[in-house]
N, C-alpha and C positions, 0 to 999 in steps of 0.2 A: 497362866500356863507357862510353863519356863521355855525360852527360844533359845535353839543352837544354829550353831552356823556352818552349812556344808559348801564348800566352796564348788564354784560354778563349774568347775573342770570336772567336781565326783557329784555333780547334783543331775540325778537318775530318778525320775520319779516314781517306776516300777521298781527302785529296789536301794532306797534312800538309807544310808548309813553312815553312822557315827564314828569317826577315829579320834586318837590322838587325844589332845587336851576335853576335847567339846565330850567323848566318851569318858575319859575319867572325871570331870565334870558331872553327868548326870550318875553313871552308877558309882563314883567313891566320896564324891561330894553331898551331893543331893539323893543321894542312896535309893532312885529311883526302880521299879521293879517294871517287871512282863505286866504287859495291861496298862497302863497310865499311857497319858499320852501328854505330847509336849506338841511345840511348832517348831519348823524348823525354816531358815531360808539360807537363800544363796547369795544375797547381797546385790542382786541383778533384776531388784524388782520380785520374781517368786516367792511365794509363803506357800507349806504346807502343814496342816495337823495331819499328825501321824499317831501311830499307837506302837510301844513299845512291843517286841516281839521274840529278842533276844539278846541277854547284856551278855559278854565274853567280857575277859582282860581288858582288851586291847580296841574293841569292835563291839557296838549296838546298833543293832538290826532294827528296820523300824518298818510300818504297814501304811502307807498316804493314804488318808481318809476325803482328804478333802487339799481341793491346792486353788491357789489363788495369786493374781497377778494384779503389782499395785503400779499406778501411771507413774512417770516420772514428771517433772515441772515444765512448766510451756519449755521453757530455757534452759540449757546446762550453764549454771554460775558456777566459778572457781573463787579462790582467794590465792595471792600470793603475800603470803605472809613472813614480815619478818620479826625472825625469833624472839619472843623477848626472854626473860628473866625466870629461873623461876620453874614453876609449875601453870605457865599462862599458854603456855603451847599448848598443854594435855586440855587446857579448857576450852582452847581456841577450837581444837578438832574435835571434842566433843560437839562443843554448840553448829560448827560449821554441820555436822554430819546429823543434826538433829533438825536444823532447818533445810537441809535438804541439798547441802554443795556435791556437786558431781565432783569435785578436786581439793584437794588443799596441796599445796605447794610452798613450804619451808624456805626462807628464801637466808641467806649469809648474810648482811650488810653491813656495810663501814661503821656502823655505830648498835651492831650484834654485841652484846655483850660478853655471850657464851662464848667462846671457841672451841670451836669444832672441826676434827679434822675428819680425814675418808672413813678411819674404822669406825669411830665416833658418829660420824653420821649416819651408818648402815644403825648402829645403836640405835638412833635417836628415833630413825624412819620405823626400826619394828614395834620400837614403843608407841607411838603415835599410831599408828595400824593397827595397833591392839585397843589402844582408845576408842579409835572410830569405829573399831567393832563391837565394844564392850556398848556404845553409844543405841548402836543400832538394837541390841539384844534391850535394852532397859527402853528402848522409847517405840518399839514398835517398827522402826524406819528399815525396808525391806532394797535401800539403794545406798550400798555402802560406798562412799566416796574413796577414790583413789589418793592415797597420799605417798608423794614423792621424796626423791631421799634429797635431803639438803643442800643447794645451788645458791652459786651467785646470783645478784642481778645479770650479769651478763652474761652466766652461762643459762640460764631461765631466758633470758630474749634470744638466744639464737637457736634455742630449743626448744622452746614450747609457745610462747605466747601467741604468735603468729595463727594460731589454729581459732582464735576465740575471732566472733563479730565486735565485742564491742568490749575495748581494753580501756581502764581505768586504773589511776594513781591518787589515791588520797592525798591531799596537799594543801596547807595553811600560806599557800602563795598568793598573791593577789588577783591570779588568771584563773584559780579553780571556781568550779560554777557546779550549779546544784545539780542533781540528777534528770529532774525532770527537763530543763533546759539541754543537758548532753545527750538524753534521748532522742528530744526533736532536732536538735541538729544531725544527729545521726540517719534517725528515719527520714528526714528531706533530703539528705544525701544519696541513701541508699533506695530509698523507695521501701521499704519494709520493716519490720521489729526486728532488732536482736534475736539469733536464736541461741547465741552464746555469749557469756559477759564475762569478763577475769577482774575482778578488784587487786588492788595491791595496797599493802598496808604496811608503814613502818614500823621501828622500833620502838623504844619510848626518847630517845632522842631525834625521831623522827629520820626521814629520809635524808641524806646532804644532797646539797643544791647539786651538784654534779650526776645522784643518783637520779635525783625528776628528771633533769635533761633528760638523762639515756634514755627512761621509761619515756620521756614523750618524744623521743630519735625513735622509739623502737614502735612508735603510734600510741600512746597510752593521753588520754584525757582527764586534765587534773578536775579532780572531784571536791567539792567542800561539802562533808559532812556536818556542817555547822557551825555556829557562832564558838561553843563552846570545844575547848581543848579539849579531844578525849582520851584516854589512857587505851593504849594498844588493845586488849581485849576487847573493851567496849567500841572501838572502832571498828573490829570486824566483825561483831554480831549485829553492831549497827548497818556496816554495810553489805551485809549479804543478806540482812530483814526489807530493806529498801529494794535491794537490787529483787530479793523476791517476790514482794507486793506489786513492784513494776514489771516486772517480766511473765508473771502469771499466766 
């Protein structure tokens, strides 16, 4: 059954409708008629089937047949990732948003390849945003992760990281220690689980030694995702699979 996406600001369960793209979508795309029915969600957890009831231009009207609400993960995980190369972001924010990341967060770094300036970012952020939705409609996932528009390391720690339990920096340094080990050190500390975790992930030139400082001035715990070196993508699906088998 095909899913559209009504955003949580017009999602009304007595009177649920279609604008803009997600309407030209179903009636000039998929040439949908009156009677068929689709799913629609909000991105906030909600699903409903609905039953087509009227296509206009511009606007389809639709009838909730049935609505449902899906949990979120024990934990809100993020990722702060930085850009690589490519087409490796669109994949980054796919996979983040299909294992279930509440955030992805773009991050600039000394050894960002891209260059990206302000207008360029606002670019790069509705592309990625359109990713993680397009993510959500193909795999089912009714918790569309927030993606923010393109930041330093240091404008990300005086901004946002502070908000997370338990801040992590990937790192081939000789002090990073494995996950389950920075857990328990965490929970003897704190006395409890993580209810929020943030990873951070380099480039493919990895972090500079200057960046891990800042990230563990700013409280970040270097991580070693393992013996083998791995290629930036593969290191954030790797660690937001870990971080969510652990956090459960």
């Amino acid at each position: 059954m095909p899913r559209f996406y009504i955003p949580p600001a017009d999602w009304n369960p007595e009177e649920l409708s279609l604008t803009a793209d997600e309407a030209h979508h179903l009636a000039h795309v998929l040439r949908m008629k009156v009677g068929e029915r689709v799913t629609v969600f909000n991105g906030r957890g909600v699903e409903a089937t609905a039953e087509i009831v009227d296509v206009q231009r511009d606007r389809v009207q639709l009838k909730s047949l049935a609505v449902e609400t899906s949990e979120t993960l024990a934990a809100k995980i993020a990722i702060g990732q930085s850009i690589p190369k490519g087409k490796n972001m669109e994949l980054i924010v796919q996979k983040a948003t299909e294992l279930g990341a509440a955030a992805v967060h773009p991050l600039i770094t000394n050894h960002t390849i891209v260059r990206i300036d302000s207008r360029e970012a606002v670019k790069k952020w509705e592309k990625w945003s359109r990713v993680a939705l397009e993510a959500c409609k193909q795999s089912g996932q009714n918790w569309m992760p927030e993606v923010t528009v393109p930041q330093t390391p240091a404008e990300f720690f005086a901004d946002r990281l502070l908000s997370y339990d338990l801040k992590l920096v990937a790192s081939l340094q000789a002090d990073a220690r494995d996950l389950r080990s920075l857990l328990s050190e965490v929970e003897n500390r704190t006395g409890r689980r993580p209810q929020s975790a943030i990873v951070l992930i380099g480039p493919e030139g990895d972090f500079t030694a200057s960046e891990i400082e800042a990230a563990k001035a700013a409280g970040c715990l270097p991580l070693n995702l393992g013996p083998i070196v791995l290629r930036t993508e593969t290191a954030a699906i790797h660690a937001l699979s870990i971080l969510g088998y652990e956090l459960h």
